[in-house]
C-alpha positions as CSV (number, residue, x, y, z in Angstrom):
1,X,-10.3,-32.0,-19.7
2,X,-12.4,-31.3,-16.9
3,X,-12.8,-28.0,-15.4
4,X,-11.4,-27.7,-11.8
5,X,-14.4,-26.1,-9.4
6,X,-13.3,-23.3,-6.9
7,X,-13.7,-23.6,-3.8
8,X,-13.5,-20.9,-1.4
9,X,-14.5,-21.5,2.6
10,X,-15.8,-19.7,4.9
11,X,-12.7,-17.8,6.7
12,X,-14.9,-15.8,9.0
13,X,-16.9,-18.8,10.2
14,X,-13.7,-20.1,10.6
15,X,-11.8,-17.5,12.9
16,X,-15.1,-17.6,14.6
17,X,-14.4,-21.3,15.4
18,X,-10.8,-20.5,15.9
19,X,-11.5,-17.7,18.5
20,X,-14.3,-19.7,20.6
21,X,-11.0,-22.6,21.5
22,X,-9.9,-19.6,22.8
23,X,-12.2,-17.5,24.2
24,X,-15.1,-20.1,24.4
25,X,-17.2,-17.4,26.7
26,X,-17.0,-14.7,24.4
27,X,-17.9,-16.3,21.0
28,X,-20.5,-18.7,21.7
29,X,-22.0,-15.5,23.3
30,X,-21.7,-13.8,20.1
31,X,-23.1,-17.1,18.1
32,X,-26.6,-16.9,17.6
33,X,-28.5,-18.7,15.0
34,X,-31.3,-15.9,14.5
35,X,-28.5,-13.1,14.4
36,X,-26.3,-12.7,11.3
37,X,-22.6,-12.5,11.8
38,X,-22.2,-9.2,9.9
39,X,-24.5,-6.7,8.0
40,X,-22.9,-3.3,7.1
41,X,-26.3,-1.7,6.6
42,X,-27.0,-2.7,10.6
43,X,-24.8,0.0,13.1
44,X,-23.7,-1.1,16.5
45,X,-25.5,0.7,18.8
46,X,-23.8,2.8,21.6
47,X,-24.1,3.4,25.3
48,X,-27.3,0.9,25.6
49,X,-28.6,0.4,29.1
50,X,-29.3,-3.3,30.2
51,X,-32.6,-3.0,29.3
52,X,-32.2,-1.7,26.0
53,X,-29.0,-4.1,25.2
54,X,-31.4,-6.8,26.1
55,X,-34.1,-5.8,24.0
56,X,-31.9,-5.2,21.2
57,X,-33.3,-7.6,18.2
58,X,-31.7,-5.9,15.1
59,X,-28.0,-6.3,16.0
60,X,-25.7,-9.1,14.2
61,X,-22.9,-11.2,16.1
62,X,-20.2,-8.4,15.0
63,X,-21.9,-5.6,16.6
64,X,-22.1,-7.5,19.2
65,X,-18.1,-7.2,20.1
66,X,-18.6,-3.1,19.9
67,X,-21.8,-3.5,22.2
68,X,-21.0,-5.7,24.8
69,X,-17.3,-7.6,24.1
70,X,-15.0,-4.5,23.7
71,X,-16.4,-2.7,27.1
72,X,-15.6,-5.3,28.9
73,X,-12.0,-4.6,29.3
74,X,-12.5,-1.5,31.4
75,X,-14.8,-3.3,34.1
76,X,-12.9,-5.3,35.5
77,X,-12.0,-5.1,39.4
78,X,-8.7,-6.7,40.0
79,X,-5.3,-6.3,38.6
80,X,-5.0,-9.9,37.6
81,X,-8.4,-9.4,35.3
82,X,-7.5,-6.4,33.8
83,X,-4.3,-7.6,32.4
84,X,-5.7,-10.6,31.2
85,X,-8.9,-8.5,29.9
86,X,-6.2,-6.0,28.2
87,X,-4.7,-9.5,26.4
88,X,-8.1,-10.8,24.9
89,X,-9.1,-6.9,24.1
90,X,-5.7,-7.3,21.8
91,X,-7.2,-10.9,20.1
92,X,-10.4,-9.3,20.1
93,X,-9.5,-6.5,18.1
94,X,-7.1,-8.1,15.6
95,X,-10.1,-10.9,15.2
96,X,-12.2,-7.9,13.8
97,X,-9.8,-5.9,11.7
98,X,-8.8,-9.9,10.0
99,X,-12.9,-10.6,9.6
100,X,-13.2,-6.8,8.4
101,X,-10.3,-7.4,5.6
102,X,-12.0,-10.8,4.7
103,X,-15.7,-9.5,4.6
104,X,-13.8,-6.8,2.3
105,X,-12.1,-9.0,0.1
106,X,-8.7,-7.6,0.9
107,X,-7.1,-11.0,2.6
């Protein structure tokens, strides 16, 4: 009898998929094909000015939520964007504690 092959797929390239039908902006923002999705030796890197975000080479598409994606939320102007920024924070955040159990091994 044959041995069946295991196949596992790629969840987190998946949710990333998953998350761009939703919020298209955001993740093919994040998508970069020079940039890894996750490295745990490479820290996000906090309170960047525009100039420094922009110059910012050693960062990977994760980090790039904590940089950029996550500060979003408390920019916006009008009442209508804040709650709707307050939403995707929500799918934002559950995106990266689901990749984070994943990367982990724990899902």
């Amino acid at each position: 009898m044959d041995k069946l092959k295991m196949q596992t797929t790629n969840k987190a390239n998946e949710n990333f998929k998953k998350l761009a039908a939703m919020f298209p902006n955001a993740i093919t923002e994040t998508i970069d094909e020079t940039r890894k999705i996750y490295d745990p030796e490479i820290k996000s890197k906090m309170g960047m000015n525009k100039e420094e975000y922009r110059n910012n080479q050693d960062s990977t598409s994760i980090n790039h939520f904590y940089e950029k994606l996550l500060l979003l939320k408390d920019m916006m102007n009008t009442t209508e964007r804040k709650k709707l920024a307050e939403h995707r924070q929500v799918v934002m955040q559950e995106f990266l504690n689901e990749f984070m159990l994943e990367w982990e091994g724990k899902m």
